[in-house]
N, CA, C and O of each residue as an XYZ file, in Angstrom:
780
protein
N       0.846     -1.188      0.000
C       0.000      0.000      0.000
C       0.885      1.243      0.000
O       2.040      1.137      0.413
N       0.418      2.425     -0.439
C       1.001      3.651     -0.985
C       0.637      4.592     -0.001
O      -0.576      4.783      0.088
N       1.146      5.040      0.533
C       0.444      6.596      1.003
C       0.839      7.765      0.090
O       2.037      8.005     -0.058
N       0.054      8.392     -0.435
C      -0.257      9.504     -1.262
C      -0.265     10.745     -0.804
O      -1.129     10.962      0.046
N       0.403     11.606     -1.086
C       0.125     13.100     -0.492
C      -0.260     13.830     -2.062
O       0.542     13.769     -2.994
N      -1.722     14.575     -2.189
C      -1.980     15.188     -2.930
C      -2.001     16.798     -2.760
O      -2.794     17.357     -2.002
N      -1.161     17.399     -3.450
C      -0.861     18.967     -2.965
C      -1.555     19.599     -4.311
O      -1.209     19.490     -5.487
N      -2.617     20.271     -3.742
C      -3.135     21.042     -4.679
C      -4.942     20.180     -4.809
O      -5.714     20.297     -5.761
N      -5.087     19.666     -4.000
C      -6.459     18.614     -4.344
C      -7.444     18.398     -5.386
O      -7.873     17.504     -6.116
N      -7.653     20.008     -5.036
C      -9.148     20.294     -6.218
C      -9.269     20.672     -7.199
O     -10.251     21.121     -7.790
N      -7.231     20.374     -7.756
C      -7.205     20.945     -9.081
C      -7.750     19.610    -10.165
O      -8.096     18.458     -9.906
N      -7.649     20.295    -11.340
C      -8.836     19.736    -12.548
C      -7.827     18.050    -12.594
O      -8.586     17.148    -12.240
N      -7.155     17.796    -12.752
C      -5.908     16.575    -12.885
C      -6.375     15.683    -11.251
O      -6.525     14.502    -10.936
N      -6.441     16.523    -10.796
C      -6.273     15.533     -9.324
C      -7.243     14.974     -8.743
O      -7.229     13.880     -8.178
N      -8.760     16.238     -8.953
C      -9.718     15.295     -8.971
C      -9.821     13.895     -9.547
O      -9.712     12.876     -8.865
N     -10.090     13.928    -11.150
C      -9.504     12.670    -12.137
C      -8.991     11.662    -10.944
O      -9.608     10.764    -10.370
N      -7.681     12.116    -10.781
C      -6.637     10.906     -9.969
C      -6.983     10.746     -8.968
O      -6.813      9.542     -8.779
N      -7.512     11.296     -7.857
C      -8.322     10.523     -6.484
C      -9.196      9.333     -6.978
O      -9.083      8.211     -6.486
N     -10.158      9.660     -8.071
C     -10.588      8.674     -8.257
C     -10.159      7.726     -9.101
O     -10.902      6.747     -9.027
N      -9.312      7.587     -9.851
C      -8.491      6.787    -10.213
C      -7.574      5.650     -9.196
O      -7.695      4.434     -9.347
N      -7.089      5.976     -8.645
C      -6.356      6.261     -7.476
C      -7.466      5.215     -6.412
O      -7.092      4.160     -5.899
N      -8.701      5.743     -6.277
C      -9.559      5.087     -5.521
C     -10.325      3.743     -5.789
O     -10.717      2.937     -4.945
N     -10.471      3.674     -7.408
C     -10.690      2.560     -7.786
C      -9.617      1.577     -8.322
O      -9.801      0.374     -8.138
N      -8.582      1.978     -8.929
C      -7.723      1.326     -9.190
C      -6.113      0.680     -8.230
O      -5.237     -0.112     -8.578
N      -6.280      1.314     -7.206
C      -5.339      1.057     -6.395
C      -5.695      0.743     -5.006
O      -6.900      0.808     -4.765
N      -4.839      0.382     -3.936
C      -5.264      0.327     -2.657
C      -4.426      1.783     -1.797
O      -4.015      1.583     -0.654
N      -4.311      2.614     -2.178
C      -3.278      3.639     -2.009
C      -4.501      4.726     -0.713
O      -5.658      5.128     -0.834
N      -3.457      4.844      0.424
C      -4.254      5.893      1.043
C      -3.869      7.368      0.705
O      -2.698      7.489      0.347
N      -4.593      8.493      0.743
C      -4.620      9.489     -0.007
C      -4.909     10.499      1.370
O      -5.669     10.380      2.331
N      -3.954     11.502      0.980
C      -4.003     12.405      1.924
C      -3.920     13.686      0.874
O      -2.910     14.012      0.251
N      -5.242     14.352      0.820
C      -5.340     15.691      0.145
C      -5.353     16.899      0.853
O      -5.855     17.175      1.942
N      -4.580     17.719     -0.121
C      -4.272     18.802      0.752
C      -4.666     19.781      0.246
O      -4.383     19.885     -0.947
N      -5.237     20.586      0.694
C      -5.936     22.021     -0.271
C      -6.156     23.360      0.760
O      -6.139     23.176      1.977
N      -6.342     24.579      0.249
C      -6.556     25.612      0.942
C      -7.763     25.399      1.068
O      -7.970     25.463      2.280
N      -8.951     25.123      0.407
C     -10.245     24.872      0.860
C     -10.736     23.737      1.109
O     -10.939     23.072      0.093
N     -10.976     23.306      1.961
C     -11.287     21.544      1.748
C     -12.740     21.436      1.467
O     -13.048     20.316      1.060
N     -13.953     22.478      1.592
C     -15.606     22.728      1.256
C     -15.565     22.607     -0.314
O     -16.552     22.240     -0.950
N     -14.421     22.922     -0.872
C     -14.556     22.484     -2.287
C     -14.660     21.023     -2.678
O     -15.366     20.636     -3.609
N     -13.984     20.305     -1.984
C     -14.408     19.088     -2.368
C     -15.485     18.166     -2.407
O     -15.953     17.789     -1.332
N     -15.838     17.847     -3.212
C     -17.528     16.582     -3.000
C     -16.957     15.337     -3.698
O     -16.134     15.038     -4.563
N     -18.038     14.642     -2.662
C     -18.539     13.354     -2.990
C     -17.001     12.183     -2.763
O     -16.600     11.141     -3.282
N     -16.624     12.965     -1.868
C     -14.867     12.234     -1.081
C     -15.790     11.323     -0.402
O     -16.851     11.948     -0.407
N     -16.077      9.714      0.431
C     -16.507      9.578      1.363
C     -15.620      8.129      1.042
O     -16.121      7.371      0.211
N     -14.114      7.670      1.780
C     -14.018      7.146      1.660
C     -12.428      6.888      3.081
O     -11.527      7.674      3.373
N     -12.724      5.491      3.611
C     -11.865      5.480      4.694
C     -10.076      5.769      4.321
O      -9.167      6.167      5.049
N     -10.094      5.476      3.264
C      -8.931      5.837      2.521
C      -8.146      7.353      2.096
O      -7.079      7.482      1.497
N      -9.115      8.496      2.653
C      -9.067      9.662      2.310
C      -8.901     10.390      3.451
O      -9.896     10.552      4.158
N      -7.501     11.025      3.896
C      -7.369     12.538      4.893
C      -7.299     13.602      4.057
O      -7.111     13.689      2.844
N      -7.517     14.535      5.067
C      -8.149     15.996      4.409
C      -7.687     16.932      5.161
O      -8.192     17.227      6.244
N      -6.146     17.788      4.394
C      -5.407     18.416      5.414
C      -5.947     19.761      4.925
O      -5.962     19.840      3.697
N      -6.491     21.070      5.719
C      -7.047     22.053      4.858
C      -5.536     22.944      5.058
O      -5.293     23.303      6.210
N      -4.820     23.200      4.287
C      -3.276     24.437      4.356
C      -3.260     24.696      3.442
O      -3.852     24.204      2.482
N      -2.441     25.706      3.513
C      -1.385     26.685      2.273
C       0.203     25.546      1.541
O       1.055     25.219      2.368
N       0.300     25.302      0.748
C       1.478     25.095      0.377
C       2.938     25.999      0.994
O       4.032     25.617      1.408
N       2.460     27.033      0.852
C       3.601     27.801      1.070
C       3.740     27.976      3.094
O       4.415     28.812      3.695
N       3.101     27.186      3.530
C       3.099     27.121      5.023
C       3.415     25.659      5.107
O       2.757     24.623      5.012
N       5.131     26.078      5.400
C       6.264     24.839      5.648
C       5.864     24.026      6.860
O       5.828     22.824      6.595
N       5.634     24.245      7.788
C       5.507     23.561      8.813
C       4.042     22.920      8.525
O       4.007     21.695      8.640
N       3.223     23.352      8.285
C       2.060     22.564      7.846
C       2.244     20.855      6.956
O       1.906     19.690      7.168
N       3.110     21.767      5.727
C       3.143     21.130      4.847
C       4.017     20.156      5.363
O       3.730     19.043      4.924
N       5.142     20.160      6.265
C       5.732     19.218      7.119
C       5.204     18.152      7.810
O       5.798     17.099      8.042
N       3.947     18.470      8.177
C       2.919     17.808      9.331
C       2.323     16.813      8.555
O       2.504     15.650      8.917
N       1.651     17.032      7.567
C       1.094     16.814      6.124
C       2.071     15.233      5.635
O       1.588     14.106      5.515
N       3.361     15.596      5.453
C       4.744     14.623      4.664
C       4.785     13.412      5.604
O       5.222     12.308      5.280
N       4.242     13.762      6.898
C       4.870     12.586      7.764
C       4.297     11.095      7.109
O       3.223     11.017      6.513
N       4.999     10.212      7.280
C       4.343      8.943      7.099
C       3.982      8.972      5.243
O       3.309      7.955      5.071
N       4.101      9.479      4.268
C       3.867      9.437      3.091
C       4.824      9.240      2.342
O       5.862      9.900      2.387
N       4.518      7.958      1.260
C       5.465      7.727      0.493
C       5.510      8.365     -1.158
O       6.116      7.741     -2.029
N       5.166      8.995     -1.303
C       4.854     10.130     -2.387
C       4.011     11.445     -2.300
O       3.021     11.462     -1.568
N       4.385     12.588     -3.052
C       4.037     13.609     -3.053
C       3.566     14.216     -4.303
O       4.496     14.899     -4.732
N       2.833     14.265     -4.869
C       1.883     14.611     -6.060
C       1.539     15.587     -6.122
O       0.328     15.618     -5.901
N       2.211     17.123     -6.446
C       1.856     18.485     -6.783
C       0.695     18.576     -7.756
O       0.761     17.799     -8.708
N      -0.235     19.291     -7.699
C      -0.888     19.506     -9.135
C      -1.510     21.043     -8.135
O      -2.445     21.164     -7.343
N      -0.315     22.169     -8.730
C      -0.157     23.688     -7.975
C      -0.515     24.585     -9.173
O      -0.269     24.397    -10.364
N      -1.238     25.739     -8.497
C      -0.849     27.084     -9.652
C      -1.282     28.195     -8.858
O      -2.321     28.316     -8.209
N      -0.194     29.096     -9.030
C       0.351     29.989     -8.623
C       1.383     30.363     -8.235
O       2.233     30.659     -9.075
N       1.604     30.452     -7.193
C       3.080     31.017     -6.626
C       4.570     30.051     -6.971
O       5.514     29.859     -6.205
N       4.368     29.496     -8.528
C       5.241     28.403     -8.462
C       6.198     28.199     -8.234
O       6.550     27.058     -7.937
N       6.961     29.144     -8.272
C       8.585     29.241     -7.712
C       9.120     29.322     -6.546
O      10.266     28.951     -6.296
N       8.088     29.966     -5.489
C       7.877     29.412     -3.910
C       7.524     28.188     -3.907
O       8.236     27.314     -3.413
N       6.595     28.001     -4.354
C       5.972     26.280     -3.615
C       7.022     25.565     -4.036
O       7.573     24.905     -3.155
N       7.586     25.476     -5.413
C       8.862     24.364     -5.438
C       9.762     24.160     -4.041
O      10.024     23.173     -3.353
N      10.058     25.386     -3.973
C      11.406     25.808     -2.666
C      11.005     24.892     -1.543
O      11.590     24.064     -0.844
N       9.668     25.404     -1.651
C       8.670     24.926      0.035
C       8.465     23.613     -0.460
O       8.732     22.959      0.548
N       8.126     22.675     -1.462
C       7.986     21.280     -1.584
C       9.335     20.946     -1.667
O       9.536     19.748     -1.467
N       9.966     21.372     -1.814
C      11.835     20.436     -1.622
C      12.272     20.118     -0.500
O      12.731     19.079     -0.028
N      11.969     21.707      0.096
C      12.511     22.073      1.513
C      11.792     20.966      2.734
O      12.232     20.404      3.737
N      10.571     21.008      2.092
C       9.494     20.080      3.349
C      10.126     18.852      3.090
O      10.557     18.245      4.071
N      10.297     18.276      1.783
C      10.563     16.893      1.193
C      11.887     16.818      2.105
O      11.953     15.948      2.974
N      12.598     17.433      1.973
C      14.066     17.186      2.422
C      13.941     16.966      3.797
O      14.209     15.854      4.254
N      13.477     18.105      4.691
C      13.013     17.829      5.668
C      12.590     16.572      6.625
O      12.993     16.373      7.771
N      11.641     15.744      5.841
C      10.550     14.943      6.171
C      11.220     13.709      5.285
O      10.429     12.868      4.858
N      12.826     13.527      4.942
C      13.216     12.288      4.299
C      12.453     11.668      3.170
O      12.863     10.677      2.564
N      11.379     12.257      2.919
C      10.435     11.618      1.266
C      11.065     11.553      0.128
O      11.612     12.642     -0.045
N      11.252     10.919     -0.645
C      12.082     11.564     -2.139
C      11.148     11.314     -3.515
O      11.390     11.796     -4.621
N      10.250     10.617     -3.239
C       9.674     10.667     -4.532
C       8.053     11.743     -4.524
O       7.138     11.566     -3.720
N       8.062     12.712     -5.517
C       7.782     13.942     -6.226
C       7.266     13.336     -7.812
O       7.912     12.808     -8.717
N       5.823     13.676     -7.679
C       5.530     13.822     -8.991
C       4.990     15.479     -9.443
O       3.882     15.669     -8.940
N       5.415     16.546    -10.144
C       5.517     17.588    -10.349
C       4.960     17.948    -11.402
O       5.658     17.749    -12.396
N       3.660     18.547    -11.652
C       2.760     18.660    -12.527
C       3.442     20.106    -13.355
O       3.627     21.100    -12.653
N       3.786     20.166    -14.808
C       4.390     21.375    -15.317
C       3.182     21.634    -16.591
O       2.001     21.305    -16.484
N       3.666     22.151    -17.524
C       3.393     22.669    -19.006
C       4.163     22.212    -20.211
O       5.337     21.859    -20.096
N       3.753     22.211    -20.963
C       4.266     21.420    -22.645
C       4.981     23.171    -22.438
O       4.588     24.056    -21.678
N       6.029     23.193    -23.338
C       6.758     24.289    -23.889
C       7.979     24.578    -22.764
O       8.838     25.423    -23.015
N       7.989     23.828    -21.531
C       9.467     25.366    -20.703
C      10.503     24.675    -21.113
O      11.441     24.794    -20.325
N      10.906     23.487    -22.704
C      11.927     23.614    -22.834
C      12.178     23.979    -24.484
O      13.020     23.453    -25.212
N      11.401     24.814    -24.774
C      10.925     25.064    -26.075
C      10.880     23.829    -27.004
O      11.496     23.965    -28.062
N      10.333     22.787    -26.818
C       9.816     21.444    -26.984
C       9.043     21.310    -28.349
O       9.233     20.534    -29.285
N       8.285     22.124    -28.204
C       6.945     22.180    -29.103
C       7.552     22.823    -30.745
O       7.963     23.983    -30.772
N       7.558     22.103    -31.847
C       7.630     22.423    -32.834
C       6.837     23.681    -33.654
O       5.695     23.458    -34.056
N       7.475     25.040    -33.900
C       6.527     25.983    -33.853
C       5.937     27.099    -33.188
O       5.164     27.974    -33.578
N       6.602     26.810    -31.849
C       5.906     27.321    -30.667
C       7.052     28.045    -29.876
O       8.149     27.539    -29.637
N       6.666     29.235    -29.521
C       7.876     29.694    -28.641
C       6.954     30.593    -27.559
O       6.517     31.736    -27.690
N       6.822     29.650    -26.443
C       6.134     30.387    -24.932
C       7.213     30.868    -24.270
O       8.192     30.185    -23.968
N       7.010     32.488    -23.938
C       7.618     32.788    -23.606
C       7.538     33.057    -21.882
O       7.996     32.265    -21.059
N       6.891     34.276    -21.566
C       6.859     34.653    -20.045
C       5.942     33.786    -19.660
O       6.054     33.409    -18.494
N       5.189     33.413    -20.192
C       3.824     33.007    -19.576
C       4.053     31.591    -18.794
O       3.400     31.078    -17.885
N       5.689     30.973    -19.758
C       5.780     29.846    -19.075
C       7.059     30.504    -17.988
O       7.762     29.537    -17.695
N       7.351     31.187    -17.617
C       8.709     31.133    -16.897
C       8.188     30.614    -15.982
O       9.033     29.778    -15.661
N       7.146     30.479    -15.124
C       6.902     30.026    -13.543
C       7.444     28.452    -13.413
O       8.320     27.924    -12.728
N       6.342     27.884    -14.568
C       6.007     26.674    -14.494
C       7.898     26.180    -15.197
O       8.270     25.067    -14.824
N       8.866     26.945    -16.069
C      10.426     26.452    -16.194
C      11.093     27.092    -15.111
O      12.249     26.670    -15.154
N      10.979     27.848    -14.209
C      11.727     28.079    -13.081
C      11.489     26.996    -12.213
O      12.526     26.377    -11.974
N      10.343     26.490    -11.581
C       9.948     25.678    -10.694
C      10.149     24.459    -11.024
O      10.266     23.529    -10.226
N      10.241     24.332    -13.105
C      10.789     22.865    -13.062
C      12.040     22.516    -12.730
O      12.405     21.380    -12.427
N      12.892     23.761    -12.800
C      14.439     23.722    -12.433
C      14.905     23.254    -10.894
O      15.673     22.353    -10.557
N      14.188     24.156    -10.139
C      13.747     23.703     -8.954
C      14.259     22.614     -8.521
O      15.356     22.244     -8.104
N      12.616     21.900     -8.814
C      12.551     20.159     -8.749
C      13.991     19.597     -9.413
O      14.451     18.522     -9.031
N      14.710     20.461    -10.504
C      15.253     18.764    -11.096
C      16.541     19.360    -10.374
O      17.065     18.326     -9.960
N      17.279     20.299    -10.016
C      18.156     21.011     -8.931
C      18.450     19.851     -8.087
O      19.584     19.373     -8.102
N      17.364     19.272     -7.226
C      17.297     18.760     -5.928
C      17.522     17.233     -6.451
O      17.349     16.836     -7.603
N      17.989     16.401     -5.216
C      18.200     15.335     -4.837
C      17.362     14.419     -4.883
O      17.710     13.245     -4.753
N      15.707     14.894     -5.139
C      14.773     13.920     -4.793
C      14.467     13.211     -6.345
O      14.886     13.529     -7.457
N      13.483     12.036     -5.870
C      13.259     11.183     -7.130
C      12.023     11.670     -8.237
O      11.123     10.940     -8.652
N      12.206     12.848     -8.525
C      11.141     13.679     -9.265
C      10.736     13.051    -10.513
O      11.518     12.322    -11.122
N       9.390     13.326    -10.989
C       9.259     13.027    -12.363
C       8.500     14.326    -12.585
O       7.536     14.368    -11.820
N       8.592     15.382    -13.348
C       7.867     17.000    -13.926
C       7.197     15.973    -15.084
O       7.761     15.230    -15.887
N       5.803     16.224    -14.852
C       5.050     15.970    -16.068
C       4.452     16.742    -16.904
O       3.295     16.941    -16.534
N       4.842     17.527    -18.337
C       4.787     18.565    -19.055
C       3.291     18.142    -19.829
O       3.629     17.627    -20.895
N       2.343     18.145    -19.767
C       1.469     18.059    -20.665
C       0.672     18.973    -21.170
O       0.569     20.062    -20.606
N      -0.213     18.604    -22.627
C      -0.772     19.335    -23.114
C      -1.617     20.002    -22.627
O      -1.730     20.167    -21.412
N      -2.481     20.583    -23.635
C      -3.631     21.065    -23.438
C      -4.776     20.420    -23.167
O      -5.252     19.546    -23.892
N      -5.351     20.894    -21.927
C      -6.549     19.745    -21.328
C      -7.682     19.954    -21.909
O      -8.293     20.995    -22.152
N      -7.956     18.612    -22.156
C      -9.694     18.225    -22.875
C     -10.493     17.106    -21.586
O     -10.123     16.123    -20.944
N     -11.511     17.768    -21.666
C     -12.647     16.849    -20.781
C     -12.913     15.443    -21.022
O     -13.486     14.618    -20.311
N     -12.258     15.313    -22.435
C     -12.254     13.651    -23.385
C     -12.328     12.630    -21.979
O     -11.478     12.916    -21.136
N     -13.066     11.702    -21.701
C     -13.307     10.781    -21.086
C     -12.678      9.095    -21.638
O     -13.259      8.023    -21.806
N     -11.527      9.437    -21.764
C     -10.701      8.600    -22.354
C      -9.422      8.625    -21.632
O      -9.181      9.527    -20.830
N      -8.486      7.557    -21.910
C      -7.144      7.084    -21.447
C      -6.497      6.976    -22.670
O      -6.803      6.005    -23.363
N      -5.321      8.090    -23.265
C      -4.797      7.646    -24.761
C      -4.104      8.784    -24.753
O      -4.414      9.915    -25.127
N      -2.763      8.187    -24.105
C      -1.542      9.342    -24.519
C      -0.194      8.661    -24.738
O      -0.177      7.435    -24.629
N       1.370      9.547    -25.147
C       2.183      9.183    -25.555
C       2.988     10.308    -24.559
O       2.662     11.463    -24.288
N       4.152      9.526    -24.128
C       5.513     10.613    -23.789
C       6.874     10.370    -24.522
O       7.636      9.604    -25.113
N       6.498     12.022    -23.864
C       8.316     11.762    -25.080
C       8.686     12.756    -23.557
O       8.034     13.321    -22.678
N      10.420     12.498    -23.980
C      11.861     12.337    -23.060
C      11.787     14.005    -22.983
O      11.275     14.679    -23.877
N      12.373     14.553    -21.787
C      12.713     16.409    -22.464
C      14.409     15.458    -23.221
O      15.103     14.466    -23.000
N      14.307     16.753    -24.261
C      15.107     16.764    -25.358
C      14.220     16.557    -26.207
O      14.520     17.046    -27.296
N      12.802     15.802    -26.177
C      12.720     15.309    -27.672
C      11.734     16.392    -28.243
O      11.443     17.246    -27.406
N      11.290     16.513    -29.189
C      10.069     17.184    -29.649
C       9.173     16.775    -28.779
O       9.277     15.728    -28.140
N       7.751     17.987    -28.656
C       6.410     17.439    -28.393
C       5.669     17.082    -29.903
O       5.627     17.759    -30.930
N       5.134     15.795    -29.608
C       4.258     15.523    -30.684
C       2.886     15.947    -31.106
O       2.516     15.840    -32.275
N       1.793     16.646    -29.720
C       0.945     16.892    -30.077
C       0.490     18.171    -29.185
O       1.377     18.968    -28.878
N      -0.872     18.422    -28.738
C      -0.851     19.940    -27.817
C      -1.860     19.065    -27.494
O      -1.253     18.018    -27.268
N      -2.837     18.892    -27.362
C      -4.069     18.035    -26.554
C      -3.760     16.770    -25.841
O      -3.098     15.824    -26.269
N      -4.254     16.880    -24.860
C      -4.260     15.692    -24.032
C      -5.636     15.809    -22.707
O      -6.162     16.755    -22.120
N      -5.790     14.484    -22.678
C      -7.073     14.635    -21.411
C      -6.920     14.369    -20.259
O      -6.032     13.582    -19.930
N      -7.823     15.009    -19.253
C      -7.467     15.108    -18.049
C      -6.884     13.741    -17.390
O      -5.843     13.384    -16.839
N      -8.361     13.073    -17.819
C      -8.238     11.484    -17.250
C      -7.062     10.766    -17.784
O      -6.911      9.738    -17.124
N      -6.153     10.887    -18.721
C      -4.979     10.512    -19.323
C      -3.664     10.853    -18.457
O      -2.761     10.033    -18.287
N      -3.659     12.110    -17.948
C      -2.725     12.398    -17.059
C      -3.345     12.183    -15.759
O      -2.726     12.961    -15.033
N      -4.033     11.702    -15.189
C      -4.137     11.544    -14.364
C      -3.863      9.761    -14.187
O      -3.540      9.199    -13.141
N      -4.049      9.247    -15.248
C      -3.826      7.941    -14.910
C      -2.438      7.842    -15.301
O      -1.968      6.749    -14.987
N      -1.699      8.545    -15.827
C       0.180      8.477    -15.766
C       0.369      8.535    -14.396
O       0.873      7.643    -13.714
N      -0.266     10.165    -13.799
C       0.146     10.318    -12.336
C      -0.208      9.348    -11.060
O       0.337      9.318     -9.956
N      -1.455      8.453    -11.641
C      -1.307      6.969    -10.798
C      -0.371      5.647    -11.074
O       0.124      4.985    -10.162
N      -0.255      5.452    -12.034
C       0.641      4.941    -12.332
C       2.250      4.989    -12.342
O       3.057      4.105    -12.629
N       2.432      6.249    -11.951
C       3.744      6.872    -11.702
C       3.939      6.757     -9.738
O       5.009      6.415     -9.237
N       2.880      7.062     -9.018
C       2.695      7.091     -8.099
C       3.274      5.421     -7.384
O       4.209      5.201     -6.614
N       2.117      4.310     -8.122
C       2.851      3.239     -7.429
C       3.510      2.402     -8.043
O       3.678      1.313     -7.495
N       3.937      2.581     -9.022
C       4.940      1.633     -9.400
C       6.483      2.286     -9.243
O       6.977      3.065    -10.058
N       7.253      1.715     -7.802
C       8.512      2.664     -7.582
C       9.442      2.556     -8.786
O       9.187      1.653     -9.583
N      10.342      3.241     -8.997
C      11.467      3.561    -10.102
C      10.795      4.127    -11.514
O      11.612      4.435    -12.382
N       9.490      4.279    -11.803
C       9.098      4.419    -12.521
C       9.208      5.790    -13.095
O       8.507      6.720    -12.696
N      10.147      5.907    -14.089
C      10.330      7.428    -14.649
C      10.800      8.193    -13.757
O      10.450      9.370    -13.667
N      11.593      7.681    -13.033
C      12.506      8.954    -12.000
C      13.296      9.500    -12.443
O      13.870      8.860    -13.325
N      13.731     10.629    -12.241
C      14.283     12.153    -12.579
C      14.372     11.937    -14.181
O      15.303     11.613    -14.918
N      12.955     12.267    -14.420
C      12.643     12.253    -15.836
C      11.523     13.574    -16.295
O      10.640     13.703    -15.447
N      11.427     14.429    -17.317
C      10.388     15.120    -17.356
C       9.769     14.587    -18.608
O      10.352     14.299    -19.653
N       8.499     14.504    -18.336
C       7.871     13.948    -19.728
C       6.642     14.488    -20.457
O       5.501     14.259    -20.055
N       6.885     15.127    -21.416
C       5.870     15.693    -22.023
C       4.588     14.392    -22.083
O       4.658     13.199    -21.785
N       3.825     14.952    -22.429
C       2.399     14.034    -22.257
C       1.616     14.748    -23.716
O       1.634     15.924    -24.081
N       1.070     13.769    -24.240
C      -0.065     14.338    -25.339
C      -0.841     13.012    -26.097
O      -0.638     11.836    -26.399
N      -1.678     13.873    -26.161
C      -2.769     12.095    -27.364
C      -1.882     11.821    -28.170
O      -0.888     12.533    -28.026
N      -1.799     10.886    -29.180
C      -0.903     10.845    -30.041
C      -1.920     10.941    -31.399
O      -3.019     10.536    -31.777
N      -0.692     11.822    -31.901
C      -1.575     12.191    -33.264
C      -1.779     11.210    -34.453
O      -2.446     11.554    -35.429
């Protein structure tokens, strides 16, 4: 069995993966969110519910104990919360980090040149891959509601092959990444349907 730390809970990816996560695994799940009233239809013995800030270290410390993975899916302050998810990680002896990013912060995308809009999400991936821990940054596309499982990764260095990808697709990488150990460590992997 897995213990799960989900940082960021009620984002669009993580919903997906709780329940993924809930039917497909035996993994206990500890979600963490600034609001926890956002969440519905959680009712399950398998589920804690830490209500904090990311960027409140000692929380997020309290949070790490006893968990054998840490599953970001953040937006906002991204270049703090990295600091503060390393710092806690390091802290709290955890090393495996799955790190939710964007297609483009290594100008990847054939065609495409994001510029400011991505610096957060390529500063914070630097971050993560900086540190010691067993990270995997998962760069994916553009999210579709598609109620399907059907994607492809490619390596950073390689091209991205496509810009769409669905929620439920990355979310079942990020379970699958979750418990199967060694799996894609200190790796970033673009994600997309395949065209």
């Amino acid at each position: 069995m897995t213990n799960v730390l989900i940082l960021g809970a009620n984002g669009s990816i993580a919903r997906v993966a709780v329940d993924l996560f809930l039917k497909e695994t035996d993994a206990q799940l500890t979600l963490y969110l600034r609001n926890s009233s956002r969440l519905k239809n959680i009712d399950s013995s398998r589920v804690r519910v830490i209500e904090g800030d990311v960027l409140d270290i000692e929380k997020l410390k309290e949070a790490m104990i006893g968990q054998d993975v840490v599953y970001a899916n953040l937006a906002g302050s991204l270049v703090q919360m990295a600091k503060t998810v390393v710092q806690a990680m390091n802290a709290t002896g955890i090393k495996r980090l799955i790190w939710i990013s964007s297609m483009g912060i290594y100008e990847e995308v054939p065609g495409e040149r994001y510029r400011s809009i991505l610096d957060p999400y390529r500063d914070s991936a630097a971050i993560i891959e900086a540190s010691d821990l067993d990270y995997t940054i998962l760069r994916p596309g553009w999210f579709t509601y598609e109620d399907e499982i059907d994607y492809e990764i490619t390596q950073k260095g390689e091209p991205f092959k496509g810009h769409d990808i669905s929620r439920k697709s990355v979310a079942d990488l990020v379970v699958k990444l979750a418990v199967t150990p060694g799996l894609e460590v200190r790796r970033s992997l673009g994600v997309n349907k395949p065209v």
